[in-house]
C-alpha positions as a printed Julia matrix, in Angstrom:
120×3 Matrix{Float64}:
   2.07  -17.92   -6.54
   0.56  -15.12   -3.9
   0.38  -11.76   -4.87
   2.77   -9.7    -2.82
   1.29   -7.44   -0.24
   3.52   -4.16    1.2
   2.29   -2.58    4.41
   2.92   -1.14    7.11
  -0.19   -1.78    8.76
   0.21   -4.57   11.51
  -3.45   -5.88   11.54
  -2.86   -6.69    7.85
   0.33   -8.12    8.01
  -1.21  -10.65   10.62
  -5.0   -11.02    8.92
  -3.58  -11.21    5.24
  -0.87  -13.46    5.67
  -2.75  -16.51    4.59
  -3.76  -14.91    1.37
  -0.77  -12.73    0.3
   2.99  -13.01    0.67
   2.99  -10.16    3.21
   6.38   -7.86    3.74
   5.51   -5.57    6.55
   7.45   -2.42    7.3
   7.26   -0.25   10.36
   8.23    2.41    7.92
   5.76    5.48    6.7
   2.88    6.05    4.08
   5.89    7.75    1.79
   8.52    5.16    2.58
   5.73    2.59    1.68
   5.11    4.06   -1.62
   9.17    4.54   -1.99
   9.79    0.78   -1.5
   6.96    0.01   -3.38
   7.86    2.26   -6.84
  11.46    0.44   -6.27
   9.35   -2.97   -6.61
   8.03   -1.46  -10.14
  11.78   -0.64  -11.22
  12.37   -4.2   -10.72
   9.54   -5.17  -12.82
   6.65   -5.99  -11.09
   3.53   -4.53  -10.93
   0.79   -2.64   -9.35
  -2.4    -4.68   -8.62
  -4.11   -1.74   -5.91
  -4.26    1.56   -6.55
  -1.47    2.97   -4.02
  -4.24    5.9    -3.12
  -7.17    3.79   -2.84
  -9.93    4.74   -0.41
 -11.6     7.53    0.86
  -8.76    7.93    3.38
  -6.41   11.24    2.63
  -2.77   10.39    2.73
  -2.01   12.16    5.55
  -4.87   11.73    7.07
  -3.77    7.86    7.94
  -0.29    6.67    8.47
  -0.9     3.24    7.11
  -0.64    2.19    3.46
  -1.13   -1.6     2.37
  -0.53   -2.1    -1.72
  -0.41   -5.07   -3.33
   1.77   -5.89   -6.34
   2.79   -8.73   -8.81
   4.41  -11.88   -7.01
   7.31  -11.54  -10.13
   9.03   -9.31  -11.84
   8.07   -9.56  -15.65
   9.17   -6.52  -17.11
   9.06   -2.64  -16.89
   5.35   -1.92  -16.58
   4.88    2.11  -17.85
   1.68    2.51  -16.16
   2.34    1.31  -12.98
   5.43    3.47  -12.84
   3.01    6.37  -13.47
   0.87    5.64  -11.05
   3.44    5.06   -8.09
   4.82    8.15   -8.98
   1.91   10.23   -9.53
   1.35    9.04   -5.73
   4.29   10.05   -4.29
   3.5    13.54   -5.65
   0.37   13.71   -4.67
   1.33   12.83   -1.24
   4.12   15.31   -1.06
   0.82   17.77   -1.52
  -0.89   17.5     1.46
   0.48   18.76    5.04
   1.06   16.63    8.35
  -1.79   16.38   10.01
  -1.56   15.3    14.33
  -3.73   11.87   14.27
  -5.45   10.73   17.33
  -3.75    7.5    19.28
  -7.7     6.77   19.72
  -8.34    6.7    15.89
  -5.52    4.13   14.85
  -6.72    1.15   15.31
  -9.81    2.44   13.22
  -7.35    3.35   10.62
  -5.66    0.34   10.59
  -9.08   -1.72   10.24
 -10.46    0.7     7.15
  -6.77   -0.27    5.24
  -7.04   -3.79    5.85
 -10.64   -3.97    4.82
 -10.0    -1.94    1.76
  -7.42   -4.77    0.58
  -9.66   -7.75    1.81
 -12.25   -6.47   -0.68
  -9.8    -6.9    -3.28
  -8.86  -10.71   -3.06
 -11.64  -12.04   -5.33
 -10.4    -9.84   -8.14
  -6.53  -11.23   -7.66
């Protein structure tokens, strides 16, 4: 079974569909990371880093994590991990992006989970 991919990134959600079972939102980087700890409650778990990349959080407004297909149980560290993120997020200030940079930004988050899909 595919590894489940959350995003909010549109380029991913169309160039990762073949590889992942994608569930895009047109939601935030902090509602990402929301929906995604609420996956963890459930009982999956984290397979990316949810702050992965050079990228600051606010410094992008796309986010694409990937997570266990199944549930399979209460996984402590992944819980720690989504919710160190949120905090750290919560940290940095709102920053005005530029419409020209976007598309960048949604190339760098797409190729950051690309790079990934040998190790899954």
């Amino acid at each position: 079974m595919k590894a489940k991919l959350i995003t909010n990134n549109p380029v991913a959600k169309n160039r990762l569909s073949g590889t992942f079972d994608v569930e895009y939102h047109d939601i935030s980087y902090l509602d990402i990371l929301i929906l995604v700890r609420n996956y963890i409650h459930k009982g999956h778990t984290l397979l990316t880093h949810p702050l992965s990349g050079s990228v600051k959080p606010k410094e992008t407004p796309y986010k694409s994590i990937v997570i266990s297909s199944n549930a399979s149980g209460l996984d402590i560290q992944s819980v720690s991990i989504i919710e160190e993120s949120i905090a750290c997020v919560g940290r940095f200030t709102d920053r005005k992006i530029p419409e020209s940079a976007l598309k960048d930004l949604m190339e760098i988050d797409c190729n950051l989970i690309e790079s990934t899909k040998k190790y899954l």
